[in-house]
VOMITOR-961196 format. One record per residue (C-alpha): residue number from 1; x negated, y negated, z; residue in three letters. Coordinates in Angstrom, 3 decimals. Each point is the difference from the previous one (the first is absolute). Layout:
<site NUM <X Y Z> "ALA">,
...
% end
This chain:
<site 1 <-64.338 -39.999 98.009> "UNK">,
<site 2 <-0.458 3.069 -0.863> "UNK">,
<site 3 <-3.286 2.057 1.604> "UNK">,
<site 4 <-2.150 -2.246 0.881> "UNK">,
<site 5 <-0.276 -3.913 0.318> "UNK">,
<site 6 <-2.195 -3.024 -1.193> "UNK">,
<site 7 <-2.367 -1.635 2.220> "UNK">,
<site 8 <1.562 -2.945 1.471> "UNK">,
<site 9 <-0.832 -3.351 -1.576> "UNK">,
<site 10 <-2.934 -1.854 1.393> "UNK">,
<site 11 <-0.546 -3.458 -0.206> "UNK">,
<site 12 <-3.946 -0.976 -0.643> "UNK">,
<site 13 <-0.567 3.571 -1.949> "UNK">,
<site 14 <-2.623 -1.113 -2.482> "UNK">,
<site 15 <1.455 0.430 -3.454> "UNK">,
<site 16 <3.358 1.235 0.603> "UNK">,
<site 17 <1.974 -3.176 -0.952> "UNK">,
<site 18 <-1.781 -0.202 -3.182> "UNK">,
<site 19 <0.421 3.478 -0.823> "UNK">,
<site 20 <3.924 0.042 0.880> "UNK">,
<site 21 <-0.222 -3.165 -2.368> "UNK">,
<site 22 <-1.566 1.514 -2.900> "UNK">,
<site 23 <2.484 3.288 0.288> "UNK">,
<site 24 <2.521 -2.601 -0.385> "UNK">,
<site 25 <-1.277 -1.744 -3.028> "UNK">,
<site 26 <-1.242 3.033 -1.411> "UNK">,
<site 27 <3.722 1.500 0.354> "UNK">,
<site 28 <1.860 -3.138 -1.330> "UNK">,
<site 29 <-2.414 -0.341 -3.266> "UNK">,
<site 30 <0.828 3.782 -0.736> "UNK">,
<site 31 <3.917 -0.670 0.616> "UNK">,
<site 32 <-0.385 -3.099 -2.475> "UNK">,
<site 33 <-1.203 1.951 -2.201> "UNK">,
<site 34 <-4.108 -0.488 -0.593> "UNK">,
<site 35 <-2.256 2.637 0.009> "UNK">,
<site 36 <-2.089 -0.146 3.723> "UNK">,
<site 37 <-3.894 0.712 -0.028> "UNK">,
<site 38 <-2.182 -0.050 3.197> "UNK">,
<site 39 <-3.851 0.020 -0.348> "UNK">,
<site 40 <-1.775 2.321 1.490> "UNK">,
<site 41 <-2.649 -0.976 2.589> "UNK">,
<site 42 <-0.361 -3.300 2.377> "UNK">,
<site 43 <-1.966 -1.560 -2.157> "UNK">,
<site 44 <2.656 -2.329 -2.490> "UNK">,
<site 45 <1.070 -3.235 1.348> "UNK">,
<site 46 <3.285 1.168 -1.406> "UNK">,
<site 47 <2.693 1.954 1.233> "UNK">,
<site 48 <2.061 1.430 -2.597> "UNK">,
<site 49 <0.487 -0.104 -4.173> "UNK">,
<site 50 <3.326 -0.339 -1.498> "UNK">,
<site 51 <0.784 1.046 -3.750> "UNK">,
<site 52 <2.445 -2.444 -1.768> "UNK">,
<site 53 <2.253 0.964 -2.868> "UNK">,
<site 54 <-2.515 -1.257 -2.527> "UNK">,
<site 55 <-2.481 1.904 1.482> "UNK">,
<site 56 <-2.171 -2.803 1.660> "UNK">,
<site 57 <-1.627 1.000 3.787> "UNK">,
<site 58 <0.581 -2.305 2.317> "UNK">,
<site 59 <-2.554 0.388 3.398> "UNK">,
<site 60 <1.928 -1.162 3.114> "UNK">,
<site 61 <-0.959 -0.648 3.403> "UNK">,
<site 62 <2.702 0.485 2.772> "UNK">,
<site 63 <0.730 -2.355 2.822> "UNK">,
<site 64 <2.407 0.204 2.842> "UNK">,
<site 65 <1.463 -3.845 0.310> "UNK">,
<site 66 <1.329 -1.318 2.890> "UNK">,
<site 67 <3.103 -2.421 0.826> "UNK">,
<site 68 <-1.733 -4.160 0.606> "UNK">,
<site 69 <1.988 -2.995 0.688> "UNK">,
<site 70 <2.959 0.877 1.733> "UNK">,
<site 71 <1.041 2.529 -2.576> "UNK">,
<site 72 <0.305 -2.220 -3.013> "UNK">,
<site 73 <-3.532 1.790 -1.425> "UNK">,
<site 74 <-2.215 2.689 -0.191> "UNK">,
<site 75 <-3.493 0.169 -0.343> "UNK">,
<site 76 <-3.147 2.655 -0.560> "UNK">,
<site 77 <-3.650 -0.497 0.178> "UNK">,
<site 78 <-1.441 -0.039 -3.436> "UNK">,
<site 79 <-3.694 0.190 0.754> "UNK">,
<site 80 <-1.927 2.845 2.241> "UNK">,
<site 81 <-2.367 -0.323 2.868> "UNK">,
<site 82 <-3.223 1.204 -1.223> "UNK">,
<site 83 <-2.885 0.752 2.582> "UNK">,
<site 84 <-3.078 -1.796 -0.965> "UNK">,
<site 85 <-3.513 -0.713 1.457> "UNK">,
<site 86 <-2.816 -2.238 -0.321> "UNK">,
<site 87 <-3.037 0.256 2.061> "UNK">,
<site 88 <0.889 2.339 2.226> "UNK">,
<site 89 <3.655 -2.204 0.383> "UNK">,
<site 90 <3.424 1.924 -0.753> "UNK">,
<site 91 <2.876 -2.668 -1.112> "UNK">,
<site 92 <3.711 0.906 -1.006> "UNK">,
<site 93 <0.121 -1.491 -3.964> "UNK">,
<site 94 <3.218 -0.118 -2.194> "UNK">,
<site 95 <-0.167 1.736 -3.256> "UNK">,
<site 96 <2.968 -1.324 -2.266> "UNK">,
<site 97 <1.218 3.078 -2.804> "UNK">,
<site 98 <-0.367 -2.235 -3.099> "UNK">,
<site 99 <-1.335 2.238 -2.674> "UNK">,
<site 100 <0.159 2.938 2.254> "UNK">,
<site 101 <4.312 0.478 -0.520> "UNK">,
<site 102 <3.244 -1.428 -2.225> "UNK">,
<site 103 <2.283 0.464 2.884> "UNK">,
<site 104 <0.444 -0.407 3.463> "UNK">,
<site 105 <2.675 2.350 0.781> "UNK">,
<site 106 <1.517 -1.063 3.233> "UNK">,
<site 107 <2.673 1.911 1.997> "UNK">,
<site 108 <1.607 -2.167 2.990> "UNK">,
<site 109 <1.798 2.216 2.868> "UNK">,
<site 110 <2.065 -2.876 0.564> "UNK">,
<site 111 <1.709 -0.242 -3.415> "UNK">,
<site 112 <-0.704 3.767 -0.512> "UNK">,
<site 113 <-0.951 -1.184 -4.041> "UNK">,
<site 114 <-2.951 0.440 -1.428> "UNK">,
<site 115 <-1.802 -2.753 -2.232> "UNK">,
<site 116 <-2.189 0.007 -3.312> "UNK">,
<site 117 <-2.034 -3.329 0.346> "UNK">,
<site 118 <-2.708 -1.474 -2.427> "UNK">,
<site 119 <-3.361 -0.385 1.622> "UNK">,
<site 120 <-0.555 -2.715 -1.910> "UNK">,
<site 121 <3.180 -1.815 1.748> "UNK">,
<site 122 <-1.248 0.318 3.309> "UNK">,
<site 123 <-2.727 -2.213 1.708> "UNK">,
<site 124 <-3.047 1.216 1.728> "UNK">,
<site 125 <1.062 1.148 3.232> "UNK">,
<site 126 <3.733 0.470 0.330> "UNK">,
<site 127 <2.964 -0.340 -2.351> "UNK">,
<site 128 <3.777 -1.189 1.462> "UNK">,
<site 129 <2.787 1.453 -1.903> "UNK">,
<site 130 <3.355 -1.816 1.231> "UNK">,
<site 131 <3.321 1.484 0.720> "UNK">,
<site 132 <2.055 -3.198 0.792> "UNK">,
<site 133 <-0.263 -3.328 -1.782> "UNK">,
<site 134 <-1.957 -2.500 1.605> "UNK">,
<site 135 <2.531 -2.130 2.047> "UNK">,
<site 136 <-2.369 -2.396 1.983> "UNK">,
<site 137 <-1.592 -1.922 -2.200> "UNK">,
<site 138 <1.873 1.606 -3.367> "UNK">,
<site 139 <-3.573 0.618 -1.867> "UNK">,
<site 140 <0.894 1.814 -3.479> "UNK">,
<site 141 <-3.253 0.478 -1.863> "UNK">,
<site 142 <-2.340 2.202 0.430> "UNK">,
<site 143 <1.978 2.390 1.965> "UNK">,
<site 144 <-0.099 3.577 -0.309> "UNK">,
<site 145 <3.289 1.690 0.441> "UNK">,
<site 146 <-0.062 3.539 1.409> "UNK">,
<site 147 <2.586 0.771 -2.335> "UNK">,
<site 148 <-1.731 -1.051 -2.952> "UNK">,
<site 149 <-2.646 3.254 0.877> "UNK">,
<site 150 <2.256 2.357 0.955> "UNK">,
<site 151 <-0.438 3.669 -1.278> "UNK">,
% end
């Protein structure tokens, strides 16, 4: 490649999975056609704003999902870990994004698609998006296909 060469990947690099993530999304939203904002600054609980046709912003926050269950799902936090501390105590608490983003937008290396989910169809903590029907116990509500959110 050329002159020089990247680094070599590291695993445990603090922030480098999300940031290959949110390249990813970023680069898929702009190939489907939205206009792709990023806020400037740490300080937004969001990661990027999309533009729809109408001319509505959307604010997004990415996630990397990973593969559950054998294969037959994927599935991405959907709450951070907030430091906190109480009388001179420090405690880990989840902070869901409801009324902080419309989307989660999820990319999953293991697909290689990208995702535009609700945040208001996702629980607290974590949300499953399935890629196979359920065939143990053949449960049909309430499912979320990952197709159904695909970019």
């Amino acid at each position: 490649m050329g002159f020089f060469r990247p680094r070599p990947k590291e695993k445990g690099i603090k922030g480098a999975q999300g940031a290959e993530t949110e390249a990813i999304i970023e680069a898929e939203l702009i190939r489907a056609g939205y206009t792709v904002l990023r806020p400037n600054g740490y300080m937004h609980r969001y990661d990027l704003v999309i533009e729809d046709a109408d001319g509505n912003f959307w604010k997004l926050q990415c996630k990397t999902a990973w593969l559950i269950e054998d294969g037959a799902c994927i599935e991405f936090a959907t709450a951070s870990l907030q430091q906190a501390g109480q009388r001179g105590r420090k405690m880990s608490v989840r902070k869901t994004y409801t009324n902080d983003v419309h989307y989660f937008a999820v990319y999953s290396p293991h697909t290689g698609k990208v995702y535009l989910v609700p945040v208001e169809e996702t629980a607290k903590t974590f949300c499953r998006l399935r890629l196979t029907p359920a065939t143990k116990n053949g449960q049909q509500k309430r499912i979320k296909y990952a197709a159904d959110y695909e970019l």
